[in-house]
N, C-alpha and C positions, 0 to 999 in steps of 0.2 A: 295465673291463678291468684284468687286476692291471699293476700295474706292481713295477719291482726297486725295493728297499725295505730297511729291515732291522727286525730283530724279527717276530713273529706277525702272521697277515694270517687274516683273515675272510675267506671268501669272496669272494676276488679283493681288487683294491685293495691298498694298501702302508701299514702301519704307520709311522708317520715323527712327526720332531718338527714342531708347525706353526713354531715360531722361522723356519724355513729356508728359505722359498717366498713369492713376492710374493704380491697379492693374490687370495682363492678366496673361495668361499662353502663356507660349513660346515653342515651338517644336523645337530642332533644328536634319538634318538629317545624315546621312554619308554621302550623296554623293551632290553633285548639283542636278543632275538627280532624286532624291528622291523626292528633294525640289520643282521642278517643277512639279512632277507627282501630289504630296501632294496640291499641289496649284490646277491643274486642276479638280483632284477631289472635290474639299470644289467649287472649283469655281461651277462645275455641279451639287453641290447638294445647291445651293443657302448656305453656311455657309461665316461667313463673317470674313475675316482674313487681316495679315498686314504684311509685310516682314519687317525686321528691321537688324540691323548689332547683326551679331552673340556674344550674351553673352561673354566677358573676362570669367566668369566663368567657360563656355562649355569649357576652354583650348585651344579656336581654331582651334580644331581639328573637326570640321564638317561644314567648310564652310564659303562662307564669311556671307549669310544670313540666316536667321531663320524666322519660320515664326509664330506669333504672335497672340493670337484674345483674347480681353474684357468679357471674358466672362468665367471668372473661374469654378461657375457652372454647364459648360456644357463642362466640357473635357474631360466625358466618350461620349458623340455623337460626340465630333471631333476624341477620339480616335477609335470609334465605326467605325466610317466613314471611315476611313482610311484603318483602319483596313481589313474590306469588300472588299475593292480596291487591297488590297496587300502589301497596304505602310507601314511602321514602322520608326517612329520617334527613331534617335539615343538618344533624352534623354525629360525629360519635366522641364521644370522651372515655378516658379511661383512668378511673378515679382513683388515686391512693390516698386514703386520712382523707386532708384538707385538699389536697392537689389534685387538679385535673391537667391533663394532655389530650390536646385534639388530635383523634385518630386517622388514618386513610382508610378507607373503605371502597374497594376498586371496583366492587359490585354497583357501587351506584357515582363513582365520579370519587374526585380526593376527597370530598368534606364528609361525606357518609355512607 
C-alpha cells in the first residue's frame, strides 16, 4: 500500500532513504520490470511496502530500487505472495541501521 514518502514512487510504496528506519527486510529483483510487477501485486493484496535505493551490498547488480517493508516477521507471506503471482525476488536482505545481511529463502532457492 503506498505510503507518504518523498521522491518518485513505483507503483505504490514510498521512495525513501533506508539510513532512517529500524529493522526491515529488503527484496531486491533482476529486472525493473520484476520490481514493478512485485509492487502491484503487495499493492492488490493490501501488504504494505517502500521502495528505497538499492543495497551497496546487492553489488548493483539488480537495479536501481528495491523494495522494502517493516515487517521481518512476515517474509514468508510477502514471499508467499509473490511467489503465487510468479514473482521471484533476485535476493533478501535483512536490514538493521546501516547494515544488511543476505538472507536464505528456501521458498525460492538460498539467495531469495
Amino acid at each position: 500500500m503506498m505510503k507518504a514518502g518523498f521522491g518518485p514512487t513505483l507503483t505504490g510504496g514510498e521512495a525513501r532513504s533506508y539510513s532512517r528506519r529500524a529493522a526491515e527486510i529488503v527484496f531486491t529483483f533482476s529486472s525493473d520490470h520484476d520490481l514493478v510487477q512485485s509492487g502491484d501485486v503487495l499493492d492488490n493484496s493490501g501488504l504494505d511496502y517502500s521502495l528505497i535505493p538499492t543495497p551497496r551490498e546487492a553489488n548493483g547488480n539488480c537495479g536501481r530500487l528495491a523494495l522494502a517493508f517493516d515487517a521481518p516477521g512476515r517474509r514468508s507471506e510477502y514471499l508467499s505472495t509473490l511467489k503465487r503471482a510468479g514473482v521471484r525476488p533476485r535476493a533478501a536482505y535483512l536490514r538493521q541501521g546501516l547494515h544488511f545481511a543476505k538472507m536464505e529463502c528456501p521458498a525460492f532457492g538460498t539467495n531469495a
